[in-house]
N, C-alpha and C positions, 0 to 999 in steps of 0.2 A: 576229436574234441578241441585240439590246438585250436583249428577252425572257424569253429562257432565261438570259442572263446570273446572275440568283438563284439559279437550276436549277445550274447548271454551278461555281459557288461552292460550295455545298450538296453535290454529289457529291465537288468534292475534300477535303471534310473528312475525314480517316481512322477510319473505322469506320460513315460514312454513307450511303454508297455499298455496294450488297451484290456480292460478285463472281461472284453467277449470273447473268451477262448481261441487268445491271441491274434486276433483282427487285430489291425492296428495301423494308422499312417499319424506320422509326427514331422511339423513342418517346422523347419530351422525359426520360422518367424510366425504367428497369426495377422504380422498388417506390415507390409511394405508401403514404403510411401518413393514414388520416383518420378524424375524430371523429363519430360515429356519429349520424344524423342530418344531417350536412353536405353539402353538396356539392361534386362529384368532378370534376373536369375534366383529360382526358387529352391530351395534345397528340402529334401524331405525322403523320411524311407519309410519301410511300409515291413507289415508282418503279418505273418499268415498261419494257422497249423501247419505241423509236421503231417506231411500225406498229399499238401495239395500241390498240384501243378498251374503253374500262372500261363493263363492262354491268350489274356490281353491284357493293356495297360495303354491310358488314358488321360490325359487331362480334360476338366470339365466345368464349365462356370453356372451351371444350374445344379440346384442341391433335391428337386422335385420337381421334375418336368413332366408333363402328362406321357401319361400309359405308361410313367418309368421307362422312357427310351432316354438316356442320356446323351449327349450334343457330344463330339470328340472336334476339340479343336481344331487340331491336327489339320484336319478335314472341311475345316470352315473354309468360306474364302477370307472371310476379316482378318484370320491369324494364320490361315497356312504360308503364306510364304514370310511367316515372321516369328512362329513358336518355332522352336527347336526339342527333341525330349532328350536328355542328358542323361536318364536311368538307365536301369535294365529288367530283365524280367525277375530280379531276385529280393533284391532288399532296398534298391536307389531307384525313386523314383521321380529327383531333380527336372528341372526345365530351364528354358530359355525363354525368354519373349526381347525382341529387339523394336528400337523405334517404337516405344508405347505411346498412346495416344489416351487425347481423356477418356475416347468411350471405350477403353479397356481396364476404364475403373471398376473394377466388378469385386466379386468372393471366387476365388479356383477351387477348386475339389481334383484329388488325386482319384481315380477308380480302377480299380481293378476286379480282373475274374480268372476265376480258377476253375480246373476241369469241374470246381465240386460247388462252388458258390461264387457270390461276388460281394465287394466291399467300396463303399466310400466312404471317404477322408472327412466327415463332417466333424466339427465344424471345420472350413478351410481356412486359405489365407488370402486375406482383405489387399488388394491393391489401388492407392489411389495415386493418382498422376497429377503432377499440378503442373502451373509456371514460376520461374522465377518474376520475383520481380524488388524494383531499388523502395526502403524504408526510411524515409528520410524523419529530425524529429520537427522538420518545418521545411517547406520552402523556403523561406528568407531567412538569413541568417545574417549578423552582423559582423564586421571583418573584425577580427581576434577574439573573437569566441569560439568555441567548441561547437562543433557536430559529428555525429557517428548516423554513417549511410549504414544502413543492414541490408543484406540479399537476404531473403524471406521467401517462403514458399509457404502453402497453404497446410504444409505437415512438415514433420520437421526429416531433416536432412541428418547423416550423417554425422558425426564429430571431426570424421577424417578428411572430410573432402577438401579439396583446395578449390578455392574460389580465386578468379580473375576480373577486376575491375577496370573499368575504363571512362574516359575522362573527354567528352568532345571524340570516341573512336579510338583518341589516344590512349595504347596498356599503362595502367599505371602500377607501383613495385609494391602490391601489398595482397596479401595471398590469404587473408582472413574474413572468417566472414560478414565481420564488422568493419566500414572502415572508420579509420576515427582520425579525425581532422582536429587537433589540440587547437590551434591558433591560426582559424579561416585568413586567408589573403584574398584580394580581389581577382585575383589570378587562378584562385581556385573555383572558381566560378561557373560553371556550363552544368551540360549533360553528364550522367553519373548510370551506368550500366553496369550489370555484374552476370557473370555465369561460372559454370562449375568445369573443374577442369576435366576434359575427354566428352563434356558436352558438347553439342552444337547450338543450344540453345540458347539467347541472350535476353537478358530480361528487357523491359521496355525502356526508353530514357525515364531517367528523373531530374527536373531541373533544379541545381541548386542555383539562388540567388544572392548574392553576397550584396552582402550593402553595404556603404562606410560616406562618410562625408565628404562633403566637397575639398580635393587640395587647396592648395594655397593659388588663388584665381590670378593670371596675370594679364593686364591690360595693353594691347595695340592699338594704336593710332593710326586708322583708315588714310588719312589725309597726309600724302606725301610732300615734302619741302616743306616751306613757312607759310605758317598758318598768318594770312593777313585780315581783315577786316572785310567781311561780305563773303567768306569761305565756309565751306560744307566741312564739318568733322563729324567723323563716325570714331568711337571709343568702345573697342569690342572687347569682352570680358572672357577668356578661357578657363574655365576648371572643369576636370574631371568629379565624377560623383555619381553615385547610384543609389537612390532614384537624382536624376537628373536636378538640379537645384536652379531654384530661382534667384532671378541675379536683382538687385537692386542698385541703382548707382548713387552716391551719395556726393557732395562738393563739401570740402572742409570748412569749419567753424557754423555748418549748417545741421543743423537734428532730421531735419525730414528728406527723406530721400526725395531726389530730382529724375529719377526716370527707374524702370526696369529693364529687363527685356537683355540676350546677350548683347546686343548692341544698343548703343546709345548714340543718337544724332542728333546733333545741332547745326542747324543752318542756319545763313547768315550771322556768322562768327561774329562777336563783336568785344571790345575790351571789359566789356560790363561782365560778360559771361568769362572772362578768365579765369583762372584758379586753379587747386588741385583737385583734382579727380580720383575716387576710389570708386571699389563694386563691391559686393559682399554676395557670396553665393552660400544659399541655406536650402536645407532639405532637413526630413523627418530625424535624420539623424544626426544633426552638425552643421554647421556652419564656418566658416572662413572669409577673411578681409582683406582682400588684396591692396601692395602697396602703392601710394598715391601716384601720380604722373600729371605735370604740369603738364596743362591746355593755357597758351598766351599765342597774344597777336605780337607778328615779331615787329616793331615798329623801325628797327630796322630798314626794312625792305623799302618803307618809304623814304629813307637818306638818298638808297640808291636809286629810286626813283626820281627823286628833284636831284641827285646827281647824273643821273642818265636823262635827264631834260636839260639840266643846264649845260652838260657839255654838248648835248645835240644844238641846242641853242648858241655853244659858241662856237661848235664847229661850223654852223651854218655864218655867226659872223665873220669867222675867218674866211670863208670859201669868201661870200662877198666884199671883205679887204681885197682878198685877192683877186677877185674880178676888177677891182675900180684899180689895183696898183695895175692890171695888164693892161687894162685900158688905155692909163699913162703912160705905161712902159712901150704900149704900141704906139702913143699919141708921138712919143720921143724918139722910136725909130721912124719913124716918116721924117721928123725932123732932124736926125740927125743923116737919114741918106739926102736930103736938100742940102746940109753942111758938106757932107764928102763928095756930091758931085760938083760942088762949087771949088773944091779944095783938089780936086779931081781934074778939075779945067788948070787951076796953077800950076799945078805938078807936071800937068804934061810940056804944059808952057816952059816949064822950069828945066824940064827934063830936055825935052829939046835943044833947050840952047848946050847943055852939059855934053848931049852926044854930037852936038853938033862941033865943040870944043873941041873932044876928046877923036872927034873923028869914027865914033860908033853908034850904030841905030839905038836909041834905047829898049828896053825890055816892056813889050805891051804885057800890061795886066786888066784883069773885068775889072772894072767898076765894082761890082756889088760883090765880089770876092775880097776888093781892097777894104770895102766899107764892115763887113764880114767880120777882117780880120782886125780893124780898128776896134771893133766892139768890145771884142772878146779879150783884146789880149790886155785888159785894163784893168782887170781884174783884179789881179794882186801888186803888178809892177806899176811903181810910182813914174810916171814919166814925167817927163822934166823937156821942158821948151831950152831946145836948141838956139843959143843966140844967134848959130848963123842961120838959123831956120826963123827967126822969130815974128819976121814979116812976113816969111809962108806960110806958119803954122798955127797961127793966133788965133785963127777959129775951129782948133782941135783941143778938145776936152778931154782932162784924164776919167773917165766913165768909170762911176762904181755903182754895182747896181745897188737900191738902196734894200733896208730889211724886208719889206714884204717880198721881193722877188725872191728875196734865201729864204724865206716862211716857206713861200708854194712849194719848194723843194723837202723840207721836212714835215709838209701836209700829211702822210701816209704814217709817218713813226707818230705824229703828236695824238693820230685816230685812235692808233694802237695802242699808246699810253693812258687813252682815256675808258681805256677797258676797267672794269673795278677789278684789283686784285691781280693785274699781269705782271706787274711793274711794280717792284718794290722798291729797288734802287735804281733807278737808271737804264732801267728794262730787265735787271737781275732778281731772280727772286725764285722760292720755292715753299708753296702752298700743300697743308696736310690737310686730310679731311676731317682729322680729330687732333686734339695735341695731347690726348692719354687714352691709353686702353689698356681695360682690364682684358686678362685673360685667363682663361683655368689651364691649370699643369697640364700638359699633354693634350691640348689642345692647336688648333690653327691659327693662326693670325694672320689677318693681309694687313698691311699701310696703304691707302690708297693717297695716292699726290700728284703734281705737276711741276713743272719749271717752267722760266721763262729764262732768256738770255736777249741781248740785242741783235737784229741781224746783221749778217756777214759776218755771224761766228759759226764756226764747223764745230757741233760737239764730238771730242777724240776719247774721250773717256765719263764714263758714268760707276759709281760705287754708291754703297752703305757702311756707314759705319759708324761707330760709339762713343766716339770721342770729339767732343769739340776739340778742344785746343791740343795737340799733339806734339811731343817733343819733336824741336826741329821740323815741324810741322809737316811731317807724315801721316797722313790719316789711313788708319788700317783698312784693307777692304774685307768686311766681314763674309766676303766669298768665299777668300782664302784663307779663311781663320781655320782651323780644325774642328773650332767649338761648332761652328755657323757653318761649315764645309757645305757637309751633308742635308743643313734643310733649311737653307735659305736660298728663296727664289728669285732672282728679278723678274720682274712682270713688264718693265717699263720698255720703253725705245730709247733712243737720241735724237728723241725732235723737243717732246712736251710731258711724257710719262714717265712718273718713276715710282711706280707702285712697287711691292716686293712683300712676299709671303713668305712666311716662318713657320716649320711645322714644328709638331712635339715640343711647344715651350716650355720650358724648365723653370727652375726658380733663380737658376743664373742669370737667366739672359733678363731678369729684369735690369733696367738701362732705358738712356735715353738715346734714340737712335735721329742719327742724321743723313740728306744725301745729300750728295757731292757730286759736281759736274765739275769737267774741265777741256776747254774750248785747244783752238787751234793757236789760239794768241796766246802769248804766254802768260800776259797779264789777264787771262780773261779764265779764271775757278772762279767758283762758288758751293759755299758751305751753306745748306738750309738752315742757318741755324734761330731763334730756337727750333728743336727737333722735335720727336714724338715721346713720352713716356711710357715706357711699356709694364706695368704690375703685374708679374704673375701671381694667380695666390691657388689655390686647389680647393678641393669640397675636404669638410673634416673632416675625422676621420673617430668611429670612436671605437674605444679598448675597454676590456672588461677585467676588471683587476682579480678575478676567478679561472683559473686556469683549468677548474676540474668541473664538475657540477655544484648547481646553485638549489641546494635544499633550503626547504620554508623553515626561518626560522635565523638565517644567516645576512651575512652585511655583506654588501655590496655596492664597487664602486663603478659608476660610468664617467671615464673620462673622455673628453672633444679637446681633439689637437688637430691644429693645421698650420702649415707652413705657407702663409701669404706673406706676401709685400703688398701692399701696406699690412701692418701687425692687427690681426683680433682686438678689437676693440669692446664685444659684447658677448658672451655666449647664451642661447635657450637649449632649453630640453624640453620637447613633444612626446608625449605616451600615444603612441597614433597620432592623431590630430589636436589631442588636447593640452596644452600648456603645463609644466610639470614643478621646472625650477630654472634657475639661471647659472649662472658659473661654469667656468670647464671642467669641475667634477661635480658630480651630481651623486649623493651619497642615499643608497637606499640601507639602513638599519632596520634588522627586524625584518625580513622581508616574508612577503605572504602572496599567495598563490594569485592574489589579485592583480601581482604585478608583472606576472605574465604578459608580455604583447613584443611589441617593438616601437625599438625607443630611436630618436636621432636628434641631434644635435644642428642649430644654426647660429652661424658668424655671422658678424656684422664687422662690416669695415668703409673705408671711402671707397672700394670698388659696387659697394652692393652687400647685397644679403645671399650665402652661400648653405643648404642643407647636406649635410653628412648621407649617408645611404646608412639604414634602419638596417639596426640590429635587432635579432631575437633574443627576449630575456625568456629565458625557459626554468620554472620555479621547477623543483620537483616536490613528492608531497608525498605522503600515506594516502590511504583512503577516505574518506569525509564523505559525508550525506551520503550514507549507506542503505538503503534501501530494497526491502522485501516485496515485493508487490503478488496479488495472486490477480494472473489472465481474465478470470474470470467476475464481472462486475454484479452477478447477480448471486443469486442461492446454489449453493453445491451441493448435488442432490448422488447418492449413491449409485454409479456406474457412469457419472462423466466422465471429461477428460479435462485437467486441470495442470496450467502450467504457471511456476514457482519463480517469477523473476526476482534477479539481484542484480543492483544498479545503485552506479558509488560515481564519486568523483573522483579522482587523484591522477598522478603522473607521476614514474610515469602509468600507461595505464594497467588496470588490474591483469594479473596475470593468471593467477590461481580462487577460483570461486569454489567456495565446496559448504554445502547442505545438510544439514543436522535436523533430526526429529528428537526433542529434547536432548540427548545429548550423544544421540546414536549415530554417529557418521552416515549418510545416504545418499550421496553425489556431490560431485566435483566439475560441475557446467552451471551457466552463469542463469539457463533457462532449467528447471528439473520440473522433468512432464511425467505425472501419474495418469497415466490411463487406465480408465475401469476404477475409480476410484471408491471403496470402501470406506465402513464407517470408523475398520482402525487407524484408518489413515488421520484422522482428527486427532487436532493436537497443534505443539509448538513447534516451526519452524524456524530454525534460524540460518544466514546464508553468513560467512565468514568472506571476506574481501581481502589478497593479499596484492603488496605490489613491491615487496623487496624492501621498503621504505616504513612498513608498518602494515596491520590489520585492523579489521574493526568490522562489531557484529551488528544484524540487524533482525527481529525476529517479526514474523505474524504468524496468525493463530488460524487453521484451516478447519473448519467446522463443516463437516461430511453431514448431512441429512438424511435420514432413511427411515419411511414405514415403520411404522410398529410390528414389534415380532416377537415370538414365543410370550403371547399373551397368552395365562392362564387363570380362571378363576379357583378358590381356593375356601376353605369354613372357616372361620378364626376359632369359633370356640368346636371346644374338646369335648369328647362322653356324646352322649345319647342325648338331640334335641326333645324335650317335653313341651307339650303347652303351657305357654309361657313365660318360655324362656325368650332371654335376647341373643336374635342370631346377627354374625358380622360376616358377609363375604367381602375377602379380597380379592383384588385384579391387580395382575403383576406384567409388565409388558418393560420391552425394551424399545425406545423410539430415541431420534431428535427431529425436532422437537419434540420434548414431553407429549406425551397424548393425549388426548380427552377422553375422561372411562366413562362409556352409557350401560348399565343393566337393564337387561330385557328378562321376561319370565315366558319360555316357550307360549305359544298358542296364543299371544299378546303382541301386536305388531307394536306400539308405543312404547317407549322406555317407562322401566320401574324407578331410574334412580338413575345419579351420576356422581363420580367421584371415585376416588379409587375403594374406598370402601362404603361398600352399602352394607347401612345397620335397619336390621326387623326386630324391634321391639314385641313383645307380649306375641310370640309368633303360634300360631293356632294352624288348625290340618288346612280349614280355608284355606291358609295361606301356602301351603304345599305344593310341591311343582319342581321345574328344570329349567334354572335360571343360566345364563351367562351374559357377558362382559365384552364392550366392544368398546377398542382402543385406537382413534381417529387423530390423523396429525395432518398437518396441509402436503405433507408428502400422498401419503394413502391411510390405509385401515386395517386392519385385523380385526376377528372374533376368536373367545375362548371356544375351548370346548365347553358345554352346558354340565352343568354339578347337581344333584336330586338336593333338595332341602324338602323333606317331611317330618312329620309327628311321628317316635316311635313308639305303639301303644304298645309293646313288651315291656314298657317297664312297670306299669302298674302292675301286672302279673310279681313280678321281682319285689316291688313294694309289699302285694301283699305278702309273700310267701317271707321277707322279711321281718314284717311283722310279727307272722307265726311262728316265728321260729326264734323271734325274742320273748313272745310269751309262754314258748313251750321249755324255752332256758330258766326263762321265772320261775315257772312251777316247780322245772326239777330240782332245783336250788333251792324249794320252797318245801321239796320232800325230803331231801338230804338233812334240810334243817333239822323235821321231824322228827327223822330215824337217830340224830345224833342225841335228843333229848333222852328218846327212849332208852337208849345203851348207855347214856347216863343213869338214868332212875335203875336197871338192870344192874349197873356196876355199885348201886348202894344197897341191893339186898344181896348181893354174892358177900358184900363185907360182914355182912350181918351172921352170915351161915357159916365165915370160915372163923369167927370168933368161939362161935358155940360148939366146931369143931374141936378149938383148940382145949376149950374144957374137959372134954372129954377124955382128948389125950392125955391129959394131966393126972385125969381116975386111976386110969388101969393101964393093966399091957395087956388089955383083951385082944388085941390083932397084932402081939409080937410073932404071932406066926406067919404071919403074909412074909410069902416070901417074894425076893427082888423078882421082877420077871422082865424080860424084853419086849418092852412093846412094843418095838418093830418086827418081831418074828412071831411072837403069839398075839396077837390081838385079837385072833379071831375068837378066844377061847374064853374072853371079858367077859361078854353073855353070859356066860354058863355057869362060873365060880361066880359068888358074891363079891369076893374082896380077894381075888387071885390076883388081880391086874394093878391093887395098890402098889405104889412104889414108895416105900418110906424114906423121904430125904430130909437133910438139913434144911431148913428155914434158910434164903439165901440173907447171910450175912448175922447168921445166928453163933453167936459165942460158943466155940468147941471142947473149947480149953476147961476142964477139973477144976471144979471147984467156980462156977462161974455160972447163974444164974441166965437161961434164955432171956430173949428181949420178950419184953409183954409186949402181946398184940392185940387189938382191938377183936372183939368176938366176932364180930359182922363178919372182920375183913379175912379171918382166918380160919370161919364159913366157908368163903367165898373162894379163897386160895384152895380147900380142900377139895369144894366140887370139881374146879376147871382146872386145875393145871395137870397133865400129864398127858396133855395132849399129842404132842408130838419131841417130848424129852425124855431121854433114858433114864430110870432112875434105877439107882445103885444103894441098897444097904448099905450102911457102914457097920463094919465090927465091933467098931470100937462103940457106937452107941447103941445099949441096950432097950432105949428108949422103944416104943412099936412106932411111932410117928414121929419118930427126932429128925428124920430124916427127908421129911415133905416138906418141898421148896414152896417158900411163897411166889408161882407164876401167876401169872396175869395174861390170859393170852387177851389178843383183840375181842372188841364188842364183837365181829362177825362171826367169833369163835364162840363167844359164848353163847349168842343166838341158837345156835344149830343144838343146845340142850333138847330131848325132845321130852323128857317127864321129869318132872323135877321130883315126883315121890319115890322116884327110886334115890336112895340114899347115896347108893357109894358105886353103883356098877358103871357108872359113868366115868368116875373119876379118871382120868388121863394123865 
């Protein structure tokens, strides 16, 4: 018994148990819904009478197949190598099915047989197979609004399963079946796929498209170096944006746009065309103005143009000075070697007599080595005529050579100084490529620059460093500083370069920086100065003065801080891209779920205009715009399937959904699906929305549809129809909609009436018959059953015999009268007899000898004596008493007492009265007693 105990459980659950003398299969589910590719598993067990034996067992997907040969799966090729059977031959008879495909969307039937009969599982269970796939509530969407992706199937799924999302391929960390995206970024933008987890199957892409307006657009200038007169400029416009934004370019103090298009050209520059330059790039959803950039011809250029002609111009008159002074300078050596060979001939003359003097050859010398050294060596030494020479020497000149011949000699430096910009001081000098630059915190910086020195200087040393003027005038080398150690670069040589690059700028190293050379001469440094200014300043930065959550309804502060050189001069706040307030706090009171997004902050200073990186304001809220919706958009007709959405706003989002039919708790999911829906299902639904922060309810009203049913026709009135009368049949039906009632009367194809009650006035046999009632709605129809409405001619029968037997009550009523008159008039001659009696008695005591007798023992014997059966009594209510006079009595009446009374009363002599009739009571019995006299000339034999 232990045993079956499961068994005997199992059967008493109601509907588990089947009532064909224990047949029976109960399938865990009637309709699996599953994801295509997966695996199916049917749970179901079966029952049979005691006595039989299970000889096979089956699964089977036709419920009537011809000649009753059922198909066993098992055995197909479509499911054999993918059914599994999990039962056995006793009470389980579970399955498997792996890899489902859609054309295994069918009904299964379990079947079994037994040594003694066989059974199928009708009805079975419904398997449909779908795909997944992404529910988006749009394609496009705008950046900081809400969307929730759904993975959707054609039937519903699970509560349990975990779903996995992806993003461009990429998994993303969200394991529900909705995703929900509170506040879109442009980043959030691609392909959106889902599947379920231990599937293989992945739904198809869905593309989301994020949109948002153009950034803040910035302008480049195509045209590198100076823009002069008769030059090509291109002015090309950058923003980001989705959809793509059309660019306009605009020139200030002008209303109407001067070009389109991302680029803007102008050719043939000209000063007419100068000015500033902005763009404005607009699209469906925003717009943005980028800041201006002067386009100017630099008139500059043409300085150093008529400066680079005129010095061409005077170098070329120098060269020809200098041709015409050699010319001279040649014209004057011919002439002076005519002077020294003249001077040449004295000398030796001279010379000779001296060695001739002295006794020694003289010293021969060349000629044009003599003349050579006369030239040159007059240079600087003033000579001075010898007076003992004066007459040999007087046509020797001290030679200087005049300015142009020392010119052709500095011809080469004067080229080089007519360079623009080599030469600041005297060939000294050092040129920056900018004399300020901003930079952001932690970013790179180069100085690009050059030097110049004059030649035949050896550069022995090159630095950077911070300080002009230095105590004792040591200039630090910012190489070796500790601060600069590590990220300062020199980029330069020791000929003409002295670039240098600084990385990770801080806010210290704002400063002016200068470079320093220093030569082989001692006199020969040089300090660049003035130097570079360097400003670091950083992007903002902004704080939220809420350290915990931001619920609606709360004050909140955004403050923008940054640490520049030069100081914040201006502060904005942008909600996305739209304009908000100014100031470094930005104070939202009051706040509301609108202001949700991302906010960020821009400085303005002499460096430029710097934006903060966007923070997320995240409101939190209850639920709001709560809403009921039913799936279905047309009529709900009794046995659809009808599913109950609930759909709210809030954040964060809803957690807990649960479902109420007026006020009966009936699900806790945010979809609640009736299937097979009924007509009690109609009524009030309401979906409750919680999200930790608050609830809030929202109801619709589900109106079930269904035929008309238990239509019956009915008689209103009561009793036996006559001709006549007025008949009312009702019809009584349950529908919705109400139904339309037609009455028909058998053997009449056209209706008799409609409404729910049809009335027959003055109703006759003609009109007799078997009428019913039919009750039509746009759903379907019903008919009653048919009701006889005839004439019942029994009651005229009942009428008459009515009649008679109110006439036969008159008369007897009418005889009774009679007979009472009569026993009246009777009851006035009895008075009259018992009067004339009483005389008598008063004569004599002729009949003192009657004696008492019982007339209940001797009656028989009245007959026969004359006056044996008198019974002499008192007169009732006769004076007894001595001495005391009877009452007089009427002679009629004492007649009348003497014949009739002693009918049925005992009468007793008295002793004591000697009277013969003292003792006769005046009775009176009834008229019907008295009737039964039958001679009235018998006097006294009667007497009773």
């Amino acid at each position: 018994m232990a045993r079956l105990l499961p068994l005997i459980v199992l059967l008493m659950i109601p509907g588990v148990y089947s009532a064909d003398d224990g047949w029976g299969v109960t399938y865990s589910s009637s309709h699996i819904c599953a994801l295509k590719g997966s695996t199916v598993t049917i749970k179901c067990t079966y029952t049979y009478p005691t006595g039989h034996k299970i000889t096979e067992v089956f699964w089977t997907n036709i419920e009537k197949p011809p000649y009753n040969v059922f198909p066993d799966l098992s055995k197909d090729s479509k499911y054999s190598e993918r059914i599994q059977y999990l039962g056995d031959k006793q009470h389980n008879c579970s399955v498997r099915l792996t890899d489902v495909r859609h054309t295994d969307s069918h009904e299964y039937y379990f079947r079994f047989i037994t040594d003694k009969d066989k059974w199928l599982g009708a009805p079975g269970v419904t398997l449909a197979v779908t795909d997944l796939q992404v529910e988006s509530e749009g394609e496009r969407v705008m950046e900081g609004h809400s969307v929730n992706l759904t993975c959707k199937s054609r039937c519903s799924l699970t509560d349990t399963s975990t779903f996995i999302w992806f993003r461009n391929t990429q998994t993303l960390n969200d394991t529900n079946k909705k995703l929900i995206l509170p506040s879109v970024r442009r980043e959030n933008a691609g392909d959106y796929s889902c599947t379920v987890q231990g599937h293989n199957l992945t739904s198809p892409p869905q593309r989301l498209n994020v949109i948002y307006p153009p950034d803040k657009p910035v302008i480049s200038i195509s045209s590198s170096g100076v823009i002069v007169e008769g030059d090509s400029v291109n002015l090309t416009c950058s923003s980001e944006s989705n959809p793509p934004a059309n660019i306009s370019w605009f020139k200030e103090n002008q209303t109407s746009s001067v070009g389109s298009g991302q680029t803007f050209s102008i050719s043939n520059f000209n000063s007419s065309l100068s000015g500033w330059f902005y763009c404005v790039a607009q699209n469906e959803v925003g717009s943005q103005r980028s800041d201006a950039v002067s386009v100017t011809v630099d008139h500059s250029s043409y300085r150093h143009l008529l400066f680079g002609i005129a010095s061409a111009c005077g170098g070329l008159l120098v060269i020809a000075i200098i041709i015409v002074l050699s010319w001279f300078i040649m014209r004057k050596r011919r002439v002076a070697k005519t002077e020294v060979a003249a001077l040449n001939q004295v000398n030796q003359q001279r010379v000779r007599g001296e060695q001739t003097t002295a006794g020694e050859a003289p010293e021969s010398r060349d000629p044009e080595e003599l003349q050579y050294a006369t030239v040159h060596h007059h240079t600087n030494a003033q000579m001075r005529r010898s007076e003992e020479n004066e007459n040999h020497y007087g046509n020797i000149t001290n030679y200087k050579p005049d300015a142009s011949v020392r010119m052709a000699r500095l011809l080469p430096l004067i080229v080089l100084l007519m360079i623009p910009g080599v030469c600041c001081q005297n060939g000294w000098g050092v040129t920056y490529s900018s004399s300020h630059i901003c930079a952001l915190k932690g970013s790179t910086v180069t100085i690009h620059c050059t030097y110049t020195y004059p030649t035949g200087y050896k550069i022995t040393e090159v630095l950077w460093t911070n300080i002009e003027k230095p105590p004792y005038n040591v200039f630090p080398d910012l190489s070796k500083d500790s601060k600069y150690s590590g990220r300062i670069q020199y980029l330069g040589d020791k000929q003409h370069d002295c670039s240098v690059r600084l990385t990770d700028v801080r806010h210290t190293d704002s400063h002016k920086y200068y470079f320093r050379f220093i030569t082989h001469v001692d006199t020969g440094k040089w300090l660049g100065a003035p130097g570079v200014t360097l400003d670091v300043t950083d992007n903002p930065v902004i704080s939220i003065n809420s350290s915990g959550v931001i619920v609606e309804g709360d004050s909140v502060n955004l403050t923008c801080s940054s640490e520049s050189n030069p100081p914040v001069h201006n502060y904005s706040w942008f909600k996305e891209e739209t304009f908000v307030g100014s100031g470094n706090i930005y104070i939202i009171s009051n706040i509301r779920s609108d202001h949700s997004g991302q906010y960020k902050c821009k400085t303005r200073h002499t460096c430029g205009e710097k934006y903060s990186d966007s923070v997320t304001l995240n409101v939190l809220y209850p639920p709001k715009n709560v809403s009921a919706s039913i799936s279905s958009s047309g009529v709900i007709v009794e046995g659809d399937s009808v599913n109950l959405t609930c759909s709210s706003e809030s954040n964060p989002p809803v957690h807990i959904y649960s479902w109420f039919k007026e006020e009966t708790f009936v699900g806790s999911v945010n979809i609640y699906i009736i299937s097979k829906i009924r007509s009690d299902h109609s009524g009030q639904y309401k979906c409750k929305a919680e999200n930790g922060l608050g609830q809030k309810y929202s109801a619709v009203t589900l109106n079930v549809l269904y035929p008309p049913r238990n239509v019956s026709a009915s008689i209103s009135s009561s009793g036996v129809i006559v001709e006549g009368d007025s008949v009312n049949l009702t019809c009584s039906s349950e529908s919705n909609p109400p139904a339309n009632i037609s009455w028909f009367k058998e053997t009449q194809t056209s209706s008799v009436g409609s409404g729910q009650t049809f009335s027959i006035s003055n109703f006759n046999s003609r009109l007799s018959g078997w009428f019913y009632c039919e009750a039509q709605n746009e759903v379907g129809s019903q008919r009653s059953d048919a009701v006889s409405v005839t004439v019942d001619h029994s009651s005229y029968r009942n009428l008459l015999f009515g009649i008679t037997l109110a006439c036969g009550g008159l008369l007897v009523i009418a005889i009774i009268i009679v007979l009472i008159w009569f026993m009246m008039r009777k009851r006035g001659v009895a008075k009259t007899e018992d009067a004339a009696l009483n005389q008598v008695n008063q004569q004599d005591d002729l009949y003192s000898a009657v004696k008492h007798v019982d007339l209940a023992s001797e009656s028989a014997g009245c007959d026969d004596v004359q006056y044996e059966c008198v019974k002499p009594q008192r007169v009732r209510g006769e004076q007894t008493t001595a001495g005391e006079a009877p009452e007089s009595r009427d002679p009629e009446e004492l007649q009348y007492a003497t014949v009739h009374h002693h009918s049925n009363a005992q009468m007793r002599r008295s002793e004591e009265n000697e009277n013969h009739y003292g003792n006769i009571t005046n009775y009176k019995p009834d008229a019907s007693v008295r009737s039964n006299v039958e001679d009235t000339s018998v006097i006294y034999s009667s007497v009773k």
